[in-house]
LORO-588676 format. One record per residue (C-alpha): residue in three letters; z, x, y. Coordinates in steps of 0.1 Angstrom, whole numbers, plus 5000, padded with zeros to 4 digits. Layout:
ALAZXY
...
This chain:
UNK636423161815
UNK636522891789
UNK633922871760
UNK632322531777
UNK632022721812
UNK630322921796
UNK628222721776
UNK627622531810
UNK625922851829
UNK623822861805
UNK621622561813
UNK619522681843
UNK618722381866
UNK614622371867
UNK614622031876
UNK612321981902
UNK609821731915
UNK606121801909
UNK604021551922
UNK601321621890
UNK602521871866
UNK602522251861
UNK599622441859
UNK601222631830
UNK603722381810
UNK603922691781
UNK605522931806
UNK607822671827
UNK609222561793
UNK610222911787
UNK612622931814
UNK614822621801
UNK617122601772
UNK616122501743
UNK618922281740
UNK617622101771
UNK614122111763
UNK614621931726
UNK616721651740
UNK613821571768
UNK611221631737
UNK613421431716
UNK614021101737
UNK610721101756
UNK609120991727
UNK606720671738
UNK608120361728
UNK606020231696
UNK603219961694
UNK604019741669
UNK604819391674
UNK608819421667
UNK608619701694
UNK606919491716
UNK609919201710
UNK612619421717
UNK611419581750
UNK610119221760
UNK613919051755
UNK615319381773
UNK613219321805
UNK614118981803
UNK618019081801
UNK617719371825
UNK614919441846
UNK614119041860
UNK618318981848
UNK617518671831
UNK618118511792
UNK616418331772
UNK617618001780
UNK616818121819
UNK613118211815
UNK609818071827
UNK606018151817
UNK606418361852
UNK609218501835
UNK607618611805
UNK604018731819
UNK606618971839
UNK608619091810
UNK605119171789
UNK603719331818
UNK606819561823
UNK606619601784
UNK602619691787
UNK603219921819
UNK605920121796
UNK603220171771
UNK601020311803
UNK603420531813
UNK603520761788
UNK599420791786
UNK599320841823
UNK602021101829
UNK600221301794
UNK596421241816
UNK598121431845
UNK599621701827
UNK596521771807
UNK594021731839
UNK596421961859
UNK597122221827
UNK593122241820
UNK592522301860
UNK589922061852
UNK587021961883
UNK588721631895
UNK586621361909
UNK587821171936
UNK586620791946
UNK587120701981
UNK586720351981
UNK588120052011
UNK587819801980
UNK589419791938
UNK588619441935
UNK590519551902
UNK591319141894
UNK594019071867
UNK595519381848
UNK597619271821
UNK594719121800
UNK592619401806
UNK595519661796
UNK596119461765
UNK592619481753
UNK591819821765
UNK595119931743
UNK594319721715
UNK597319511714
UNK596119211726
UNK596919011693
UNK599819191680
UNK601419111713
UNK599918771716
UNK601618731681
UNK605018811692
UNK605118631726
UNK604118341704
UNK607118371681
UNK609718411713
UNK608418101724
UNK605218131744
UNK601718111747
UNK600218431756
UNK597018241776
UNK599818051795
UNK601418421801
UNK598118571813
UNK597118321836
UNK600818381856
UNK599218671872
UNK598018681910
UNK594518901915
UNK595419181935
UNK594019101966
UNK592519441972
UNK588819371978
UNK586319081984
UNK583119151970
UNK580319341952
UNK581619691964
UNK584919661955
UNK584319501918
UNK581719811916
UNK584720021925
UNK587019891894
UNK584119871872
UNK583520241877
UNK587420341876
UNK587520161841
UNK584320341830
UNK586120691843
UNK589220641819
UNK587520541793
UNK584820821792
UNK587921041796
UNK586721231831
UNK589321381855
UNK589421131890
UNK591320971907
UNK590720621931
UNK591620651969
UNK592020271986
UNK594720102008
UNK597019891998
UNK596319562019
UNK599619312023
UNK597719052025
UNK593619152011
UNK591518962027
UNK591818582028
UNK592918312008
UNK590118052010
UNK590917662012
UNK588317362023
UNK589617122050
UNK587316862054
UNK584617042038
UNK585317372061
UNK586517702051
UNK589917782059
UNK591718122062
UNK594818162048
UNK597318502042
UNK597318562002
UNK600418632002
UNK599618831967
UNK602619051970
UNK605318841974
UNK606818921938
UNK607119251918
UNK604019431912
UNK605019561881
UNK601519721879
UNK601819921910
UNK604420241908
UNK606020271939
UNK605820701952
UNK608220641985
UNK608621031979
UNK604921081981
UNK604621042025
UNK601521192045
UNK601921192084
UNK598721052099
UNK598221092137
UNK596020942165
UNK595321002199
UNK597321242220
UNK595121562230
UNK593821872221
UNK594322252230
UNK592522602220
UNK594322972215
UNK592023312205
UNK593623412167
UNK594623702156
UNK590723782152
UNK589523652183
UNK588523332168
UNK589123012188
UNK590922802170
UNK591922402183
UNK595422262179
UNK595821862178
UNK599021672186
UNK598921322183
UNK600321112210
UNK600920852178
UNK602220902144
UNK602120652113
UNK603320742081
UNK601220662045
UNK603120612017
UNK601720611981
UNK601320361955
UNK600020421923
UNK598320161896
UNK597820311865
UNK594120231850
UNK593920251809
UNK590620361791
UNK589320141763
UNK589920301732
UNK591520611747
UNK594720831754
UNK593720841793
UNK594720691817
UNK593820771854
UNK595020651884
UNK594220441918
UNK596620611948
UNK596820321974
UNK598320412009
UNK600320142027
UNK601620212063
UNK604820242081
UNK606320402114
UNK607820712117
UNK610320642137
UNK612020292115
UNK613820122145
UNK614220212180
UNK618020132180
UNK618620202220
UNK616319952232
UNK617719682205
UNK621019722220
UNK619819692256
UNK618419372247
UNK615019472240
UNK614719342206
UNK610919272208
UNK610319642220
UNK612919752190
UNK610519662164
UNK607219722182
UNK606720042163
UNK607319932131
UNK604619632136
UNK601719852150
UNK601920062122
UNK602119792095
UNK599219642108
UNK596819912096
UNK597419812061
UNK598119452065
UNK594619292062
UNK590919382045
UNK588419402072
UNK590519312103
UNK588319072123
UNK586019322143
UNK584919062169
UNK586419162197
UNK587319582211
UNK591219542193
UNK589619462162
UNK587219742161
UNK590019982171
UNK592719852142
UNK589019862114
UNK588820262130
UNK592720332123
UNK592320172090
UNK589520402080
UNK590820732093
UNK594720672084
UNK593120622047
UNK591420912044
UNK593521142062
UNK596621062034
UNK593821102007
UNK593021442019
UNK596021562023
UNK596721461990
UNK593821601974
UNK594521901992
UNK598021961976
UNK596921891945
UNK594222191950
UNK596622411966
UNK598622401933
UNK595622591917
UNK596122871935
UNK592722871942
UNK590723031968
UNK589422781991
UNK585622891984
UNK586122751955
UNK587322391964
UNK583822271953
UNK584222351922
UNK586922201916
UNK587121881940
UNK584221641937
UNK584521331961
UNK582421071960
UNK581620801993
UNK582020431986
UNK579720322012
UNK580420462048
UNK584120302054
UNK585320672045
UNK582820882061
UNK585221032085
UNK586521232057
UNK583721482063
UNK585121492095
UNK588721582087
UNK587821792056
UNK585822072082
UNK589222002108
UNK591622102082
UNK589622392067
UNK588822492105
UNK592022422125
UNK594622442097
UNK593522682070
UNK591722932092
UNK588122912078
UNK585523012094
UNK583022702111
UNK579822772087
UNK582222872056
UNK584222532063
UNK581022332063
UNK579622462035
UNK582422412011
UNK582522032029
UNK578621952020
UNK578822081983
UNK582121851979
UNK580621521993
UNK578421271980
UNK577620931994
UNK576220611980
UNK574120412004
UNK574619971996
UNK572619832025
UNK569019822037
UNK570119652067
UNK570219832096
UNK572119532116
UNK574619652085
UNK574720022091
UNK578620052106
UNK578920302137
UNK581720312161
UNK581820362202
UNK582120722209
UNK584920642235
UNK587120442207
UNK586720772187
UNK587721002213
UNK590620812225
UNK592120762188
UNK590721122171
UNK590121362197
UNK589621652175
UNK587421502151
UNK585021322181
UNK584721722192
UNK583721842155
UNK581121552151
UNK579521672185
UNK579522022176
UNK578221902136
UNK575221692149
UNK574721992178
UNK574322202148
UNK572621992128
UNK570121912155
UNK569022272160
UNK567922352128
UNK565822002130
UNK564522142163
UNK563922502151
UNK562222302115
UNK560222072136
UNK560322232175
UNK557221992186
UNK559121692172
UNK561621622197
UNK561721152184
UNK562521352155
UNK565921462172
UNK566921102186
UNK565920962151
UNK568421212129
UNK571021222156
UNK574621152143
UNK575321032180
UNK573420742193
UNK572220792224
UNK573120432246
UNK575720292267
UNK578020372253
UNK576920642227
UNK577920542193
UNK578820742160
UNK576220682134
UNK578420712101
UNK575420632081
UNK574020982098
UNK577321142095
UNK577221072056
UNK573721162051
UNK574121542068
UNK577621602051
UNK576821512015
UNK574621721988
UNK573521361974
UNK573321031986
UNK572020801958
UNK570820451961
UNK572420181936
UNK569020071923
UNK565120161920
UNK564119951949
UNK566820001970
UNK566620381961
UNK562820401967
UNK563520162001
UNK566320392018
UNK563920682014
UNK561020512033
UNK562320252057
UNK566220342073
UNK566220712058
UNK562620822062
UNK563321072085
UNK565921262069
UNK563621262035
UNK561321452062
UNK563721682069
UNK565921772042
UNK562921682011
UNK563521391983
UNK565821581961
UNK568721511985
UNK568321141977
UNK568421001946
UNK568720671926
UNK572120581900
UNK571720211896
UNK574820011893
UNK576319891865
UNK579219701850
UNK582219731827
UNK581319551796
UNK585219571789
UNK586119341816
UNK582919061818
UNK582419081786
UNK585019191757
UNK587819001785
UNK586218731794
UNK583918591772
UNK586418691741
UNK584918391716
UNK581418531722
UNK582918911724
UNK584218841687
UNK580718651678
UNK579118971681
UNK581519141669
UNK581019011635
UNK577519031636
UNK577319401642
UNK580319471622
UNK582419691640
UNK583719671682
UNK581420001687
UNK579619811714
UNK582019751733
UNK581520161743
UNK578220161736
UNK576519881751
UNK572819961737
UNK574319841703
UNK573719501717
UNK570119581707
UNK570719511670
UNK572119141680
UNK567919051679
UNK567819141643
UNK569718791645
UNK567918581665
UNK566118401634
UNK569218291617
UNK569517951626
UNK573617921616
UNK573618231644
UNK571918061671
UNK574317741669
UNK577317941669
UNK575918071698
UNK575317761711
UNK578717661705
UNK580017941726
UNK578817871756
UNK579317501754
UNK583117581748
UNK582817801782
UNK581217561799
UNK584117271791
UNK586517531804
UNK585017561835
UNK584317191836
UNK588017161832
UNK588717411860
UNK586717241881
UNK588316911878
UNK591417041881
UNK590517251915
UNK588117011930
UNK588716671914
UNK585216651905
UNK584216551870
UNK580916741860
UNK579216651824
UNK579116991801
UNK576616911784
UNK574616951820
UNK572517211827
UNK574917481850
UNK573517631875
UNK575417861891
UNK575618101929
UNK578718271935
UNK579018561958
UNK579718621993
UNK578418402016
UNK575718582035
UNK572718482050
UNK570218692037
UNK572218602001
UNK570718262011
UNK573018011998
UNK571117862025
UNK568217772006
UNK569917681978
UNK571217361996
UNK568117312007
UNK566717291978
UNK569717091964
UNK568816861990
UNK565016841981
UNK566216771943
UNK568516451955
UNK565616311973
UNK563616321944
UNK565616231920
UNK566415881947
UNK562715761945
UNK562515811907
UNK561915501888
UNK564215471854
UNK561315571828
UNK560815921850
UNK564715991853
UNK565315981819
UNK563216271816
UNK565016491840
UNK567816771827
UNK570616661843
UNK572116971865
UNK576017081881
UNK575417311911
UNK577917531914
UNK578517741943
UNK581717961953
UNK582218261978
UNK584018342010
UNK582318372043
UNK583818662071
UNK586018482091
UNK583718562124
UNK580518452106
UNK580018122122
UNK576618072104
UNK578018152068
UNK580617892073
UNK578317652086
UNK576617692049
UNK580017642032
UNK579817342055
UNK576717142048
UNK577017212008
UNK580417082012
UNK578716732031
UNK576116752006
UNK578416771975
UNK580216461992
UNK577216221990
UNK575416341962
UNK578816321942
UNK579315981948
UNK576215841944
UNK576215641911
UNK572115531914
UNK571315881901
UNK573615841872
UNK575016181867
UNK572016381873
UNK573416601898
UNK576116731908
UNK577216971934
UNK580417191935
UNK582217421956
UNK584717601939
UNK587317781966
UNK589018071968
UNK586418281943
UNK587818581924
UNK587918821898
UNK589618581876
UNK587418231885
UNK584518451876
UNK585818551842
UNK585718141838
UNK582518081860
UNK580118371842
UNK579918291807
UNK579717941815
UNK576217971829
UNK573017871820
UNK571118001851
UNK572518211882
UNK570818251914
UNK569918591929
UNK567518481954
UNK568118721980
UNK565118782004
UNK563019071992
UNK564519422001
UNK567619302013
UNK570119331981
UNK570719661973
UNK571819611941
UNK574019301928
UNK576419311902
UNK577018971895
UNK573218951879
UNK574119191851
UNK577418981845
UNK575618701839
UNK573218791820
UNK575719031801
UNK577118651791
UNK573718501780
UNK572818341810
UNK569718371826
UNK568718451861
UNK566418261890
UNK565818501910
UNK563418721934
UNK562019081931
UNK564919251950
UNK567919481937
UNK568719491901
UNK566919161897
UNK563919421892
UNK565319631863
UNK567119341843
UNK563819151845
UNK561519561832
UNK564519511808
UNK565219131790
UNK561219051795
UNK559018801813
UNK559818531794
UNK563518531799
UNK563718541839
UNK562318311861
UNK560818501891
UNK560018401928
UNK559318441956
UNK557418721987
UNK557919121978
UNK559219341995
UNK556219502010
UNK555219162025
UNK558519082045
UNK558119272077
UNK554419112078
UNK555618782077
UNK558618832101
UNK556218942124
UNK553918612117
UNK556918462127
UNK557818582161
UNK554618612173
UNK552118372154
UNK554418052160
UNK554018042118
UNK554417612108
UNK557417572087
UNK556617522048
UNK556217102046
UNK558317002020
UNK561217222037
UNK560417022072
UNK561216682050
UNK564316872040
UNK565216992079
UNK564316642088
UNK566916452064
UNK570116652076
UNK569016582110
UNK568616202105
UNK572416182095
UNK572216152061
UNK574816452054
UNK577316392085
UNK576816442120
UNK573916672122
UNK574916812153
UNK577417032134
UNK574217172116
UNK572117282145
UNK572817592147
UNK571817642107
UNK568417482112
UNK568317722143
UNK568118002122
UNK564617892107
UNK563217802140
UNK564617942172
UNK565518232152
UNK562218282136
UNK563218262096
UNK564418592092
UNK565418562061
UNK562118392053
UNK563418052032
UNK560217922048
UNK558018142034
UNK559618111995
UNK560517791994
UNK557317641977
UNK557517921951
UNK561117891949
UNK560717481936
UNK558317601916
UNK560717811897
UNK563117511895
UNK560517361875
UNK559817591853
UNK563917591845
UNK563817251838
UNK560717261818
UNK562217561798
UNK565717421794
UNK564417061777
UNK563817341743
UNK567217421733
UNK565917611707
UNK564217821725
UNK566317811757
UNK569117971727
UNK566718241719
UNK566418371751
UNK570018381762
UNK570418571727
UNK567918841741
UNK569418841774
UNK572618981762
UNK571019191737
UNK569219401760
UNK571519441788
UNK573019811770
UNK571420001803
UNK573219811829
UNK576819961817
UNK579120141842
UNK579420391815
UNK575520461814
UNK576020491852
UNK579520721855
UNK577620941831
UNK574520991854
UNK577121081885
UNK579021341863
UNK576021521853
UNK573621511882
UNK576121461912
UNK579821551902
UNK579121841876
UNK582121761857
UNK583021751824
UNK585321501801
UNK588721611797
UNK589721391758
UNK593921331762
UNK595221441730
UNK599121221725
């Protein structure tokens, strides 16, 4: 044998794919040889940060990845080559996250959530990194202008509102604070909608958001779960006389993984979001193509595509509600099985799964994954029922975001039999369970039984998942102290009978002072900056505290001043450009923009627009002059099946229209809708404000994000006592907040006024009603069934009842907003005592008092 033969034998072939890591690097690098080992060592060396670095790999995408040159290259061009350049930079932090998370057998948390509203990434990575100008530096000298680069980027269309910006706030706060988790979402082919106005009407369009290289997605074709539905479901006597249930699907899908990387500011870790996008087992049915059955051929492949293809599939009618069911399950079935693998790689008794797996509920979309956790702990790895269902409740935790009980999701029980046999039988013997302990707690009570019941008992029965959270989870939490304090004495009174108040608890929201602040406010994010000295805030939000040491120096305030009038010119300029409307800067803004609801009452805002343009018409000269001119600004998307929400879109879209073009009132008003609103118009939108409305009814919001972005940005807030409103206002003071409006303990007084007291409508809103049904905004016939809200359908939302107060507050903006000075010093302490409303302050409270995990610091 020749001296290179054996030299060859030698090198012992360990490669081998691990989907995270070994458990123990130390010993699996003992069985290669070293001469293997230092070459791997030797050229797996992260590529370096510098800015010559960054030109190099930047020309070498150009050349090889996107096969292009430099006299062949676009801004497109170039956002893709420094994204590819950024993602390499990734890679290396988010392989070293896994290996350390999966060599320190750390507790992993786990976010199950149907939304990552995760907006632009390239940005955000730049910052978090710290290479933001370096890099800005050298696309500048290859010939580009790195704003001009960022704003190539499409959002990904992975979410639509509040829950899923929560979502990607709380992922960033997890990498940055260095804790173990992982993100669990679908990866939608088209999100939700793209949102265009046709004659003043929302219109849906696909968002065709993928139809490029994600280059911040990583493709994991190897990674494949088998997801079933339907078929039936047998029983056998073990080994141990234990029944045991066997499920074979009548239909199979496949979920294949996609992973987007999610940097920590400031740190070596970098976690990850796992997104599952659907495909058929079975590719192509080539016999029925060739007997001419080419529609049949590919019949497979469609039905399974559609699971992932859209965000909230239109639920309207029985083939909606089936696909929304498939959705949820096929999501959380893939997630499970992954988290599963991952915990088998422990070696780990299954007793122990607690310890070591921590997932937390987004809402209810993935409350069936109670269902399947006890069906693979029963059915597939042989537990016993009460030793399954124990390990299931101490890994749970679910956080509640509605008061509504119209908004409380629950699905037909014969849907859920027909597409998950197996798990419909484990809910029915779960709420069986559950219900005899209730009876033998409370045997006298038997409401009590009908109230906790996981099953609804109608025609058909339906499947509470509110109720199915609630009894599988050691902790459902609230998102603020209202909402908290509400869920525990309205919709979940009767469990905090039962099970005691310690169950339930309260983690208000917050938000990633990264993203709405340090990202997109960056001249006021380097203003402060300054001030304080160092970027420690930007970890530490209650830093912002010391900013009032500031607040007399007068050279302070106007740069302040100067900020925000350079924000709002931007967003003047986007507007024009978007909307062809020219607003003055110099105006007051005034600002809504969320998702178009009715108890969000956008609504009343009109309304009120509508009471203002009046006004304003029968103004002599001497009293206009003395009135603050005002944009309002509205954006949002309304479900596609929510006829009333589009109506709204509607009539501030005919309001806009005349008030707009109206020259008697000399600029002082405006009205805007700005479509399609996203991650990214909000970045431009927020720190251009000068007030947002929060005017949700009282006990309706659960929380609200958007409130702590604005006034994160030095805006202030109009708004009533409901979510978060509550705790910015304990927070930034009376002074600097403009309350309004009925509390919460008076609302389901007045509703009932309403219905049965035939209550008269509040006058100056009748004046109000009365102009849109003269004509003066279109055809008012369009606009009946809005105004039919507030009479046939009794006010619900009660604009009646807060519209008096709600002018009021108007006034008392204007009044305050004529005193620049002042109006300066309070948007100064707005921002400077927002530190509690962080996602950090709020990741921290889950990892202590819910997840009972611990940091894990990436060492490079």
């Amino acid at each position: 044998m020749s001296t290179e033969a054996v030299k060859s034998t030698k090198v012992p072939t360990h490669h081998k794919r691990t989907y995270t890591g070994y458990a123990d690097l130390k010993s699996e690098k003992e069985k290669w040889a070293s001469e293997t080992w230092k070459l791997w060592e030797k050229y797996g060396v992260g590529e370096a940060d510098d800015k010559d670095s960054f030109q190099k790999s930047f020309v070498r995408h150009v050349t090889t990845t996107l096969a292009r040159s430099a006299y062949n290259i676009d801004n497109f061009s170039a956002y893709q080559a420094t994204a590819h350049t950024v993602r390499d930079r990734l890679i290396k932090r988010w392989n070293d996250t896994q290996q350390a998370h999966t060599e320190g057998d750390s507790k992993r948390v786990y976010y199950l959530s149907l939304e990552f509203l995760l907006g632009r990434s390239l940005d955000n990575a730049l910052l978090n990194l710290g290479l933001k100008e370096s890099y800005g530096d050298g696309v500048e000298e290859l010939g580009f202008n790195m704003e001009d680069v960022l704003d190539q980027e499409v959002d990904a269309a992975l979410g639509n509102g509040g829950l899923g910006r929560l979502a990607a706030c709380y992922m960033d706060s997890l990498a940055t604070l260095n804790y173990p988790a992982w993100g669990y979402g679908l990866r939608y082919t088209y999100g939700i909608f793209q949102q265009r106005l046709k004659d003043g009407y929302q219109v849906e369009f696909p968002d065709y958001w993928l139809n490029f290289d994600n280059p911040w997605e990583l493709p994991r074709l190897d990674v494949v779960v088998d997801v079933n539905f339907g078929g039936s479901v047998s029983k056998y006597t073990d080994e141990l006389g234990q029944v045991r249930h066997v499920w074979e699907g009548a239909e199979q899908v496949q979920a294949v993984a996609y992973d987007v990387p999610i940097p920590g500011y400031d740190t070596n870790n970098c976690i990850n979001i796992r997104l599952w996008s659907s495909k058929p087992k079975r590719q192509f049915d080539l016999n029925r193509f060739n007997e001419g059955q080419y529609d049949q051929a590919v019949d497979e492949q469609m039905k399974a595509r559609n699971i992932t293809a859209v965000l909230y599939p239109n639920d309207n009618h029985m083939v909606g509600k089936e696909l929304r069911l498939k959705q949820q399950y096929f999501w959380v079935s893939a997630s499970l099985s992954d988290i599963i693998r991952r915990f088998k790689k422990t070696k780990a008794p299954f007793s122990s799964f607690a310890e070591r797996v921590a997932i937390q509920l987004n809402d209810t979309h993935p409350a069936l994954a109670i269902v399947e956790l006890q069906r693979i702990l029963v059915d597939i790895e042989g537990l016993t029922w009460d030793e399954a269902w124990d390990i299931v409740v101490d890994t749970f935790a679910f956080t509640n975001h509605t008061i509504l009980p119209e908004a409380m999701e629950k699905w037909p029980v014969p849907m859920v039999q027909y597409l998950l046999p197996r798990h419909m039988q484990i809910i029915f013997d779960i709420n069986l369970f559950f219900l005899q302990k209730v009876e033998q707690k409370y045997p006298e009570d038997r409401d009590l039984l009908a109230k906790l019941s996981i099953i609804e008992e109608s025609a058909p029965q339906f499947v509470r998942m509110a109720h199915l959270a609630i009894v599988g989870s050691h902790r459902v939490n609230g998102v603020a102290k209202l909402h908290s304090t509400l869920i525990k004495e309205t919709i979940f009174k009767d469990f905090v009978r039962y099970y005691g108040s310690d169950k339930f608890v309260n983690k208000t929201n917050g938000i990633t002072p990264r993203r709405w602040l340090h990202q997109a406010n960056p001249r006021l994010s380097k203003l402060i900056t300054e001030k304080l000295g160092n970027k420690d805030w930007v970890k530490e939000l209650s830093l912002l505290k010391n900013l009032e040491k500031f607040i007399g120096d007068k050279d302070f305030r106007k740069r302040w001043v100067e900020v925000k009038r350079t924000n709002k010119v931007r967003l003047a300029k986007y507007i024009e450009k978007n909307t062809g409307i020219l607003v003055n800067a110099n105006a007051l803004f005034d600002i809504q923009v969320k998702r178009i609801h009715e108890y969000k009452r956008q609504f009343m805002n009109i309304l009120g627009v509508i009471h203002r343009y009046n006004t304003l018409k029968k103004m002599s000269a001497k009293e206009a002059s003395n009135v603050v001119p005002r944009v309002v600004i509205f954006g949002g998307k309304a479900a596609p099946g929510y006829y009333i929400a589009k109506l709204v879109i509607k009539l501030i879209n005919s309001v806009a229209d005349v008030v707009n073009k109206d020259h008697s009132i000399h600029d002082l008003l405006k009205v805007v809708f700005i479509p399609d609103y996203n991650v990214s118009v909000a970045e431009i939108i927020i720190p251009a404000s000068d007030i947002s409305q929060h005017i949700s009814t009282a006990g309706t919001e659960a929380s609200g994000t958007s409130n702590m972005k604005f006034v994160l940005n030095g805006g202030l807030i109009l708004g009533t006592v409901d979510g978060a409103n509550i705790e910015i206002h304990e927070e930034i003071g009376d002074e600097n907040i403009f309350m309004f409006g009925n509390l919460a303990d008076k609302v389901e007084d007045l509703r009932h006024a309403h219905r049965y007291r035939n209550v008269p409508m509040d006058p100056t809103l009748q004046k109000v009603i009365n102009d849109i049904e003269s004509g003066q905004f279109g055809d008012p016939r369009i606009f009946s069934p809005l105004i039919n809200t507030l009479t046939i359908g009794k006010d619900y939302y009660l604009i009646s009842d807060d519209f008096d107060s709600y002018l009021r507050a108007q006034e008392m903006v204007d009044e305050a907003y004529k005193d620049q000075e002042e109006w300066t010093i309070k948007s100064i302490y707005c921002t400077a005592r927002m530190g509690k409303f962080s996602s950090d302050r709020a990741i921290k409270e889950y990892a202590e008092s819910i997840w009972n995990t611990e940091p894990v610091p990436i060492n490079m």
